[in-house]
N, C-alpha and C positions, 0 to 999 in steps of 0.2 A: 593756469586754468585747471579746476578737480574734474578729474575725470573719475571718482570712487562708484558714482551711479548713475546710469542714464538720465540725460537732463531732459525739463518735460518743453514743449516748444515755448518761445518768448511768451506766445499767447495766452496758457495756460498757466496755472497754479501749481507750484512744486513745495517740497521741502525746502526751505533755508538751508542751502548748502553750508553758510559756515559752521550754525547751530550743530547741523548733521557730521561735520568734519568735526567741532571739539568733541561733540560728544561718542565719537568712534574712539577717537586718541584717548579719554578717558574710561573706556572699557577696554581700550589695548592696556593701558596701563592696569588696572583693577586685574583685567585677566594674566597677565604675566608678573604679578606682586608674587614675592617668595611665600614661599607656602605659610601657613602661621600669619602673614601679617594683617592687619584691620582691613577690610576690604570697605570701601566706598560703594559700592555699586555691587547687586546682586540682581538676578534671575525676575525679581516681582519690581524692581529699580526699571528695567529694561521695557519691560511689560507696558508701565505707565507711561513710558516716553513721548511726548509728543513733543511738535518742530512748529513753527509759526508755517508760515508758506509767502511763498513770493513766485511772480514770475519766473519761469526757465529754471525753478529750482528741480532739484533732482524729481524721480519720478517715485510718487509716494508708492508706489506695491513693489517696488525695486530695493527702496529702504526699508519698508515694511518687510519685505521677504527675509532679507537680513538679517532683521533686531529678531524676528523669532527661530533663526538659528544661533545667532549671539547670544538669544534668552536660554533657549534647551544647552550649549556651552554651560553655562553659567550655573544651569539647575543640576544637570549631569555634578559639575562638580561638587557644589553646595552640598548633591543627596550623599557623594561621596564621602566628606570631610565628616557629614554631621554620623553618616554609619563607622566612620573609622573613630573619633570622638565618643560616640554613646554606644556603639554596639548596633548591631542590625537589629535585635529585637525593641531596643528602645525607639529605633527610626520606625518600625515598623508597628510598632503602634501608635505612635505621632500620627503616621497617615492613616492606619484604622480610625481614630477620634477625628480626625479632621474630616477624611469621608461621611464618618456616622453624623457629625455637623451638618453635610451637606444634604446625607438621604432624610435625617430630620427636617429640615427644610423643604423638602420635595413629598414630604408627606403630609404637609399642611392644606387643607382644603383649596382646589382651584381657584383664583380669584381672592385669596389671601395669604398667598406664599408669601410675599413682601409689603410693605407701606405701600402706601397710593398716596401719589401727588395729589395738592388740591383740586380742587371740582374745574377750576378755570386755568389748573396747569396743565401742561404736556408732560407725559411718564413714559414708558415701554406700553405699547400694547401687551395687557394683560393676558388675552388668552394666547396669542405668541408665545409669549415667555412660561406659560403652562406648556403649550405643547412643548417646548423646547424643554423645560424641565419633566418631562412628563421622559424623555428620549434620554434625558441623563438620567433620571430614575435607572432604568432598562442598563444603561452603561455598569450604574455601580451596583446594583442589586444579581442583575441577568447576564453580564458581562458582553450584551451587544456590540456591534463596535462601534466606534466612532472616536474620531482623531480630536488630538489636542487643536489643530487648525480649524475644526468644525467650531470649538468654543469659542477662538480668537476672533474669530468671523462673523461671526452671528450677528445677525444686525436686525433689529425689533421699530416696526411703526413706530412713531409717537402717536398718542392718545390722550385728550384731553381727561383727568382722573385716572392714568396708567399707573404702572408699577414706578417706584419712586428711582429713578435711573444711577442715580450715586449708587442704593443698596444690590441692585441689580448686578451694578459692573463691580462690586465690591466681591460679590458670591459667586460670578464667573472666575474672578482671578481667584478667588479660590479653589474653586473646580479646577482651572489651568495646575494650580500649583502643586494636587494632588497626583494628576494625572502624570505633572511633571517626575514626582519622587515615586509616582512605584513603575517607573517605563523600566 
C-alpha cells in the first residue's frame, strides 16, 4: 500500500495513484540523470501533468503541492545549465524577449488580448482574464508582486464566446516559465 500522498476517502475522487507513482519514478530518474545527459522530462513537462482520478486516489492539492516544487527543482536547474551553456547575458535576454512577448500581449485591447471561442462555445471569461492580465501587466512593467502560484492557480469562469482556453493556458505557462528563469 503507497503511502507517497494522502489518500482522498473511498468516497471521493483522487489522483490515480499508480499514474502518480510512475510518474514520480520518472522525474526521480530525469532529476538524478548525470549531468550532460538528454533529459526526458523538464520544468514546462511537469507543469502540464495531469492524472486520471479514481476513488481513494491520492489527494489532488497534496500531489499538486508537489509537482510545483518538483517543477521550480527542475526550472532552478534548467535556468542553471542554460546560463552556464550560453552565458548569463545570453539567458538574460531570452527572458527579456520572452517577457516583452508577454507585455506585447497584455497591451492588446481589452477584450481582444486572445481568440474567442465560438458564439455557442465556453472560453475563459473574458473580462477575468483582462483583469488578471491587466495585474501581470503591473508584475512585469511596475514590479508589483505577485507569486508564481498566483499564475498556477488562477482559475477563470467559462463563458459562452470567452477567451479560447488552450491560448490562454498556453500564455500563462508562459508567464510561469519567465517568472520561473529570472527568480
Amino acid at each position: 500500500m503507497s503511502t507517497t500522498f494522502p489518500r482522498t476517502r473511498n468516497s471521493r475522487r483522487g489522483y490515480d495513484i499508480d499514474q502518480v507513482e510512475d510518474f514520480l519514478e520518472d522525474a526521480r530518474r530525469a532529476y538524478n540523470a548525470e549531468p550532460g545527459a538528454p533529459s526526458v522530462l523538464g520544468a514546462s513537462d511537469i507543469r502540464r501533468t495531469s492524472f486520471a482520478l479514481q476513488k481513494g486516489g491520492y489527494s489532488p492539492a497534496h500531489v499538486d503541492a508537489a509537482l510545483e516544487r518538483l517543477e521550480d527543482a527542475f526550472a532552478s536547474r534548467e535556468r542553471d545549465k542554460a546560463r552556464q551553456t550560453s552565458g548569463d547575458e545570453a539567458w538574460f535576454n531570452t527572458a527579456r524577449r520572452n517577457a516583452k512577448d508577454i507585455i506585447d500581449r497584455l497591451a492588446r485591447p481589452k477584450g481582444n488580448r486572445f481568440r474567442r471561442a465560438g458564439i455557442l462555445s465556453d472560453g475563459y471569461d473574458r473580462k477575468q482574464v483582462d483583469a488578471f492580465g491587466d495585474r501581470l501587466a503591473e508584475y512585469f512593467l511596475k514590479a508589483s508582486p505577485m507569486s508564481v502560484d498566483e499564475v498556477r492557480t488562477i482559475a477563470f469562469r467559462p463563458r459562452k464566446g470567452g477567451y479560447r482556453e488552450a491560448q490562454v493556458d498556453y500564455f500563462l505557462d508562459s508567464v510561469v516559465e519567465v517568472m520561473l528563469a529570472v527568480r
